[in-house]
C-alpha positions as CSV (number, residue, x, y, z in Angstrom):
1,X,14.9,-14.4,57.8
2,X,12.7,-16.0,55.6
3,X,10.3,-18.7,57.3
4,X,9.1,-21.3,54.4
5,X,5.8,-22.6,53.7
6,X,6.0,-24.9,51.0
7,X,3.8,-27.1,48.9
8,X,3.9,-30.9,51.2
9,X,1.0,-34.0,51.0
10,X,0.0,-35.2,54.2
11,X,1.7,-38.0,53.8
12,X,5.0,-36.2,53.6
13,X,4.5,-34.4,57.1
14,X,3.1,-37.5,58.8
15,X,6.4,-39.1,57.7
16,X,9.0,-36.3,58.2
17,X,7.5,-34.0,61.1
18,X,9.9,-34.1,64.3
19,X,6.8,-33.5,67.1
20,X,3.4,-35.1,66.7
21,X,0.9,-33.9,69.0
22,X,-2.9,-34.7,68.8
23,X,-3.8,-33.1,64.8
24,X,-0.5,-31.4,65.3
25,X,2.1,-32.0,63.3
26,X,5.7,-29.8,63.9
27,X,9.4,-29.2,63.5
28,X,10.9,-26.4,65.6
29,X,14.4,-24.8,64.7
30,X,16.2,-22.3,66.4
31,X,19.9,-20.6,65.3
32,X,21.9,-17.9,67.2
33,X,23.7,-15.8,65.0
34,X,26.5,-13.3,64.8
35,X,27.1,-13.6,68.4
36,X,29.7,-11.5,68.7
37,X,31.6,-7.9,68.2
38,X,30.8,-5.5,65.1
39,X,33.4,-3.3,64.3
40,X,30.9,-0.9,62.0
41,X,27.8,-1.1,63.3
42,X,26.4,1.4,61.3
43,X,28.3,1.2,58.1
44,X,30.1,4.2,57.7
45,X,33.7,5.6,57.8
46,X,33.0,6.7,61.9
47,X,33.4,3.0,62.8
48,X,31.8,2.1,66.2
49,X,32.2,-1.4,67.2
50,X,29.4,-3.1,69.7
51,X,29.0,-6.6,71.1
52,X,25.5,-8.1,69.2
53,X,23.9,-11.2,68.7
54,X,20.3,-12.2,66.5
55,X,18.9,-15.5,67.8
56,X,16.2,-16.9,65.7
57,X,13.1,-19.7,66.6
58,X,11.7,-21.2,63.9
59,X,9.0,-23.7,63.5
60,X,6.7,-25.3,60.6
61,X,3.8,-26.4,62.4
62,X,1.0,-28.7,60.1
63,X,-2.2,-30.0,60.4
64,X,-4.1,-32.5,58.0
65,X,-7.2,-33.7,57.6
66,X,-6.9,-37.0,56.3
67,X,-5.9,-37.4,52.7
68,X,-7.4,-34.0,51.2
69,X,-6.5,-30.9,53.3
70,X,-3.5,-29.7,54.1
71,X,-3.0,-26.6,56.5
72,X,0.9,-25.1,56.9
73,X,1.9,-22.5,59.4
74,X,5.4,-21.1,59.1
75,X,6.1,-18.9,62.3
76,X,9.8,-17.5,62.7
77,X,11.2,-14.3,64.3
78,X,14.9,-12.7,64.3
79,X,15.1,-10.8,67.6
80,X,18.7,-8.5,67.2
81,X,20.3,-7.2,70.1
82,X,23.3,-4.8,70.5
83,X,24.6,-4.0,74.0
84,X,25.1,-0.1,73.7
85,X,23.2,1.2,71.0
86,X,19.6,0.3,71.8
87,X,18.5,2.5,68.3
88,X,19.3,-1.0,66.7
89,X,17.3,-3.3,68.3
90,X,14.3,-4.9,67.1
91,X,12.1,-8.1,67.0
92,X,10.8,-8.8,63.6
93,X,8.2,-11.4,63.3
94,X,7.1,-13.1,60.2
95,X,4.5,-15.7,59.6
96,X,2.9,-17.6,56.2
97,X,0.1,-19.6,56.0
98,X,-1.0,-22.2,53.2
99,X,-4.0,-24.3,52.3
100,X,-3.3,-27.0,50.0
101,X,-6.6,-29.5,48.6
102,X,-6.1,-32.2,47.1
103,X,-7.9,-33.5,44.6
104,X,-7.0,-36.1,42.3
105,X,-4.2,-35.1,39.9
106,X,-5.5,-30.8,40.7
107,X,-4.4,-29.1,44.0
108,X,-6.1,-26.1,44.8
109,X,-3.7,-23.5,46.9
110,X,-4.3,-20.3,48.9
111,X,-0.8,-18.7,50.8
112,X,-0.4,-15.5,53.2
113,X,2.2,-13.8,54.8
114,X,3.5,-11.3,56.6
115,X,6.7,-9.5,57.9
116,X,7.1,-6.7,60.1
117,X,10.6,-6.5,60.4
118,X,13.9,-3.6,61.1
119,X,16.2,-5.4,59.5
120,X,18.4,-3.8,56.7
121,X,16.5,-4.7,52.9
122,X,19.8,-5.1,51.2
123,X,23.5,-3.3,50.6
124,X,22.6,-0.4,49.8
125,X,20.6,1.1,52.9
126,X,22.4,0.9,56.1
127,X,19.6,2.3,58.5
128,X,17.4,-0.2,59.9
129,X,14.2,1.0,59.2
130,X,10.8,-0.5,60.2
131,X,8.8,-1.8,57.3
132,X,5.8,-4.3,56.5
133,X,5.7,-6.7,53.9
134,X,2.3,-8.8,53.5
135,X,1.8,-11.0,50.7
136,X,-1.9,-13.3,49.4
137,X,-0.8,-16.1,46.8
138,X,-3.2,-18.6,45.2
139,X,-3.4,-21.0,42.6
140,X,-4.0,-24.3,41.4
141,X,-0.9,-27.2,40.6
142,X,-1.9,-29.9,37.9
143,X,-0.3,-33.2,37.0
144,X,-1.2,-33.2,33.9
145,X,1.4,-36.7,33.1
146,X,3.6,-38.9,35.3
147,X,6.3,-35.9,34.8
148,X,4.8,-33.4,33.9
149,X,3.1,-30.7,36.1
150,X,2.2,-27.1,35.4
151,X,1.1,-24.4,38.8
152,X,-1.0,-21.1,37.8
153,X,-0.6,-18.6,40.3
154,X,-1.0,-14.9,41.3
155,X,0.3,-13.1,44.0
156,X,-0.3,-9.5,45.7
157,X,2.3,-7.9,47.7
158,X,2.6,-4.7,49.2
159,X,5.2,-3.6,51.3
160,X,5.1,0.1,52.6
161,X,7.8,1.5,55.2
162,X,7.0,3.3,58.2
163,X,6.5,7.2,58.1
164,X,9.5,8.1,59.9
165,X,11.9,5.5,58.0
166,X,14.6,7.7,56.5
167,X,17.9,7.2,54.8
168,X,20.5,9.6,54.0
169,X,17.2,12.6,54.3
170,X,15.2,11.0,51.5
171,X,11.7,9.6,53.2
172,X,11.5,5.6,52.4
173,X,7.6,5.8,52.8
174,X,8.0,8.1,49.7
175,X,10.4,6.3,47.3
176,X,9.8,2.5,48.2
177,X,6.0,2.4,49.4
178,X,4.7,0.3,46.5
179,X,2.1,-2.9,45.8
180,X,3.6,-5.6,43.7
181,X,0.8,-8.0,41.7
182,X,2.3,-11.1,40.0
183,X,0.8,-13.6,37.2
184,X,3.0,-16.9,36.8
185,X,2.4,-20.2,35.2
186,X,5.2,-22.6,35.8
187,X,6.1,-26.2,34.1
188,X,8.1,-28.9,35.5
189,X,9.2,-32.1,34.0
190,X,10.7,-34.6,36.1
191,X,13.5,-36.0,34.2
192,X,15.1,-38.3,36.5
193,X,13.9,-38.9,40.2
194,X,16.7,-36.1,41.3
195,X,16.5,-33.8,37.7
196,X,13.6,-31.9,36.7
197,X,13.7,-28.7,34.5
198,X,12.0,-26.2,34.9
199,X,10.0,-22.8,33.0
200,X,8.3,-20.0,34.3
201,X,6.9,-17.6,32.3
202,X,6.1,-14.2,34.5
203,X,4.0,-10.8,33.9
204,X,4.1,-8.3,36.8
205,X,3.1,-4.6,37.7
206,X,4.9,-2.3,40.2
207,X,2.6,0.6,41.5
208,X,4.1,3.2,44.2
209,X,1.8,5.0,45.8
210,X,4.0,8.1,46.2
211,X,6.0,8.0,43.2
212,X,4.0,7.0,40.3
213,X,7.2,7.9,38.0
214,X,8.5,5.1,39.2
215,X,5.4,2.6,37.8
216,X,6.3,-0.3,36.0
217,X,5.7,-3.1,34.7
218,X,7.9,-6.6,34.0
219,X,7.9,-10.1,31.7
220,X,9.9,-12.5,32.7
221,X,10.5,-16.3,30.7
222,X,13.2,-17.9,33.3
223,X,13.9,-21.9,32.3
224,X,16.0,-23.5,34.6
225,X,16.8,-27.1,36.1
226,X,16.3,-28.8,39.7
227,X,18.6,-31.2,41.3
228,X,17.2,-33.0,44.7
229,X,19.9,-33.1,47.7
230,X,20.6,-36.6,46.6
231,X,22.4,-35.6,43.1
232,X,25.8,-35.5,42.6
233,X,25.0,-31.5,41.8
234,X,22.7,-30.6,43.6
235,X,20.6,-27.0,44.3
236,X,19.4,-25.2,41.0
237,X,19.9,-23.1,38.4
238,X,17.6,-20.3,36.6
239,X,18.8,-18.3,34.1
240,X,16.4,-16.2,31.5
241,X,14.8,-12.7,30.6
242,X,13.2,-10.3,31.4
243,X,11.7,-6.7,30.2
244,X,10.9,-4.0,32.7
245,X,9.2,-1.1,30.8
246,X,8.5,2.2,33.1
247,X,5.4,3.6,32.5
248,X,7.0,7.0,32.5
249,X,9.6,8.0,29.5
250,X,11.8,9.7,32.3
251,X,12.9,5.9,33.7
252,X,15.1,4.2,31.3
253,X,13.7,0.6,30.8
254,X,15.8,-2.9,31.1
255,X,16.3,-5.3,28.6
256,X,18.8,-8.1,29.6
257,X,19.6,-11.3,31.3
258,X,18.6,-12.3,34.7
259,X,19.4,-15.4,36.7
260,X,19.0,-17.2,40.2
261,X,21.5,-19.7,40.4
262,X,22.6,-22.0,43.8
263,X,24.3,-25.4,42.7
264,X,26.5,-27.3,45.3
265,X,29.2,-30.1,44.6
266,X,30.5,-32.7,47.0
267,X,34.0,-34.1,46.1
268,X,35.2,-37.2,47.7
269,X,32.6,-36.7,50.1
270,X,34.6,-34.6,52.5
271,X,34.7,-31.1,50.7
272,X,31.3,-29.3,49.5
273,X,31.8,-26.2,47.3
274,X,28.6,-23.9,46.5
275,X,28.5,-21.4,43.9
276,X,25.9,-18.5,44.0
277,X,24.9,-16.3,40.6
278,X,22.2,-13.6,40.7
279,X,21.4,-11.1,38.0
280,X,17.9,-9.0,38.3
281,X,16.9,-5.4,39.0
282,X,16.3,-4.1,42.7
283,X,14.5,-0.5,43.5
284,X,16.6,2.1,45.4
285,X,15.8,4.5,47.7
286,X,17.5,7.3,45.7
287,X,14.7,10.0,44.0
288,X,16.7,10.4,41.2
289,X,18.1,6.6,40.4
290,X,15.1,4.5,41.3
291,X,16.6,1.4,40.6
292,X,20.1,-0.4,40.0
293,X,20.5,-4.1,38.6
294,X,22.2,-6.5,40.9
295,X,25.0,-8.7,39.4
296,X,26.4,-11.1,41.7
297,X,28.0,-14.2,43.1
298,X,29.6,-16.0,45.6
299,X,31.4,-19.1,46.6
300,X,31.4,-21.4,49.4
301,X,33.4,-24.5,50.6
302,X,32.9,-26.7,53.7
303,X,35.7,-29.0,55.0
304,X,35.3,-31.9,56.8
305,X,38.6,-32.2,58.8
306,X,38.3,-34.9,61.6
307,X,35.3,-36.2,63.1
308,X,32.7,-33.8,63.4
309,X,35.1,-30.8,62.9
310,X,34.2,-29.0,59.7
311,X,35.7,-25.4,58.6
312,X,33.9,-23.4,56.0
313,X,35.5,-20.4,54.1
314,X,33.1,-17.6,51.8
315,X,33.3,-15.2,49.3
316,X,30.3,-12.9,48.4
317,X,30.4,-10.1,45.3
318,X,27.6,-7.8,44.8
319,X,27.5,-4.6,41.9
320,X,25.4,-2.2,42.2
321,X,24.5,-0.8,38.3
322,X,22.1,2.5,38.9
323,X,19.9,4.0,36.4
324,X,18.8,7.7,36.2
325,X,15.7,9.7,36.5
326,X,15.9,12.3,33.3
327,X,13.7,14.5,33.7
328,X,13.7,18.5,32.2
329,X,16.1,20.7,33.5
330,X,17.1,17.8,36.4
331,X,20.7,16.6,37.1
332,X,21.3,13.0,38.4
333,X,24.2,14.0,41.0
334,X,25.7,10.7,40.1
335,X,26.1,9.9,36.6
336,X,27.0,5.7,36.2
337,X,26.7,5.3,39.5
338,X,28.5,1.8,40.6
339,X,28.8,0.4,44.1
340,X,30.4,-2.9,45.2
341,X,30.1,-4.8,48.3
342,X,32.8,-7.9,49.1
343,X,32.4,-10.2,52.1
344,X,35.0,-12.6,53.5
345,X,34.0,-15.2,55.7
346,X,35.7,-17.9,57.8
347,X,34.5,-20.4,60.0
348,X,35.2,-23.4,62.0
349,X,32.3,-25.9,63.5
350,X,31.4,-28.8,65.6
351,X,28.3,-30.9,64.7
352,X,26.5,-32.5,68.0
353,X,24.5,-35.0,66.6
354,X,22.5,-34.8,63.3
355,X,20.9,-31.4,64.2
356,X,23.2,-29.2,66.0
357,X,26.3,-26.9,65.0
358,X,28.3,-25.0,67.2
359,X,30.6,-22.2,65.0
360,X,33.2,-19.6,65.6
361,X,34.7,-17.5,62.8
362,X,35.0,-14.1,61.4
363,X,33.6,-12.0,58.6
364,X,35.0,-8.8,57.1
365,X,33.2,-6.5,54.6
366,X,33.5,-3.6,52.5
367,X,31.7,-1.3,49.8
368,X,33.6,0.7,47.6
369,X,31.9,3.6,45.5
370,X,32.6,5.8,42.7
371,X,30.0,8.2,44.2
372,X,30.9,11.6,45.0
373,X,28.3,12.2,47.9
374,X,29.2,8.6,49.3
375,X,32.1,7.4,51.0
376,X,33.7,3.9,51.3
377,X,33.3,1.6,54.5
378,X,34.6,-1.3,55.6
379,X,33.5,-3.3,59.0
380,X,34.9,-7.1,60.6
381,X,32.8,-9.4,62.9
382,X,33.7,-12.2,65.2
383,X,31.2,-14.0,65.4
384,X,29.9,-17.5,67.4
385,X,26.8,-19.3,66.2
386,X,24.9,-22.2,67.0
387,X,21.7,-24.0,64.2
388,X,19.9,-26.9,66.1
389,X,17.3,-28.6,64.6
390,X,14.7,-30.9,67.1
């Protein structure tokens, strides 16, 4: 769950905010999701199914002070609940905060957050395990022309796990405890009032507290394009480079592509397919690989059928690539280590009015592994949800 705080004029909220109250400005959300019965709760061969459901309110909440200030609240929660096994419960709050100032053509910024949440970081670890994430942001956005605009920004984010949280007997705390500080400068030029295109040029520095062999540090140069909902393609599309040099001669470095890529198609206005591509480098939890680069994508269709009937069918592919520790006299015990997770989703809807949907469907998953200390799972969900937006 991921609240958003992004960058709005006062004008923008006065016009779009669903609740005005006094200096208030709001739009509240809430979604209940994968109500329903999980066949692998725990992501192992020993299946054990449970009935579970994650309902999550949402709300942006402004307030502005006339034409210059801006204040944004994002407040958000997923609270998880599973009938039997109470071990996998949790409420996980998050919140971010941003002060924009406007000032002619240069708008000052300042952004915080903060997530305390149980909820699993990725594919790879299957334990829910409590960890913090905080993050302080700030920069400046300049118009520099009509369609042309350029943000400076720098961002610290640590995230440190919980000194019990353990996976598989390796301590998180020890592997993935680690401060993350950020220096971007990024240029947009608005094409078109629905295309702008976009480069971001990115230095960063990764700095574990408990396993300095992991240190490293990153530069990225990602150019990509923008389309507004209104496009024909709509969504975006990042693709670039980046270097990730370990500080230590033990961690073998990256050199390579990378990419972030969401673009959605509407044909004959009745059928919307979505395609998802993501290429970077995520840390693991292992001592001995500490990190694996992500390759994946996915593909999504929704269907209008009759009315305000809609069915939507999904397809999501991740790899899993891990790199070794070498160190003297150490064996990795998983040389080209691969794992790959599939998803297969269906689902059929009913929209009530502009901002509610009603679903019932099914998802099945699976990882496969050519680990030799692993083992492959697979798990199936039927599952009811319900977004509504005020």
């Amino acid at each position: 769950m991921t609240v958003p705080c992004a960058a709005q004029t006062p004008e923008d909220v006065r016009r779009d905010a669903q609740i005005h109250l006094g200096p208030l400005y709001a739009t509240p959300r809430f979604a209940v999701k994968e109500f329903g019965v999980d066949t692998n709760v725990f992501n192992n061969q020993e299946e054990r199914k449970d009935f579970t459901f994650t309902f999550v309110p949402r709300a942006d909440v402004w307030v502005p002070f006339g034409h210059r200030v801006l204040l944004t609240t994002g407040l958000g929660s997923d609270v998880v609940f599973y009938q039997h096994y109470a071990s996998e419960r949790s409420i996980n709050p998050e919140i971010r905060q941003r002060a924009d100032v406007f000032v002619g053509r240069v708008t000052p910024f300042v952004e915080a957050g903060y997530l305390r949440t149980r909820q699993r970081p990725n594919f790879e670890i299957d334990a829910r395990s409590l960890r913090q994430e905080r993050s302080l942001r700030g920069g400046v956005n300049a118009r520099l022309f009509t369609k042309i605009g350029v943000e400076l920004a720098t961002e610290y984010r640590p995230v440190t796990y919980a000194a019990d949280a353990s996976f598989n007997d390796v301590n998180l705390r020890e592997t993935l405890n680690r401060t993350t500080t950020t220096h971007s400068i990024v240029a947009r030029y608005a094409a078109t009032p629905l295309t702008t295109f976009v480069l971001r040029a990115e230095t960063g520095r990764d700095r574990f507290e408990l396993s300095p062999l992991r240190d490293a540090d990153s530069v990225r140069f990602v150019p990509g394009v923008e389309f507004k909902p209104r496009a024909l393609i709509s969504g975006s599309a990042h693709v670039g480079f980046r270097r990730f040099s370990p500080l230590s001669p033990s961690l073998e470095p990256f050199t390579g592509v990378v990419a972030a890529t969401s673009l959605s198609y509407t044909l004959r206005g009745a059928t919307r397919i979505t395609v998802n591509v993501d290429r970077d480098l995520t840390y693991s939890y292992e001592r001995v690989q500490p990190y694996f680069v992500i390759d994946g994508y996915g593909l999504t269709v929704r269907r209008q059928i009759v009315g305000s009937i809609d069915a939507i069918a999904g397809l999501q592919h991740q790899r899993y690539s891990y790199r070794d520790l070498l160190l003297p006299g150490a064996t990795p015990a998983d040389l080209d280590r691969v794992d790959v997770m599939r998803a297969w989703s269906g689902n059929i809807g009913y929209r009530i009015g502009q901002g509610m949907r009603a679903g019932f469907g099914a998802l099945y998953r699976e990882r496969h592994t050519n680990s030799r200390r692993f083992v492959d799972y697979q798990g199936f969900r039927v599952i009811t949800s319900v977004d509504y937006q005020f």
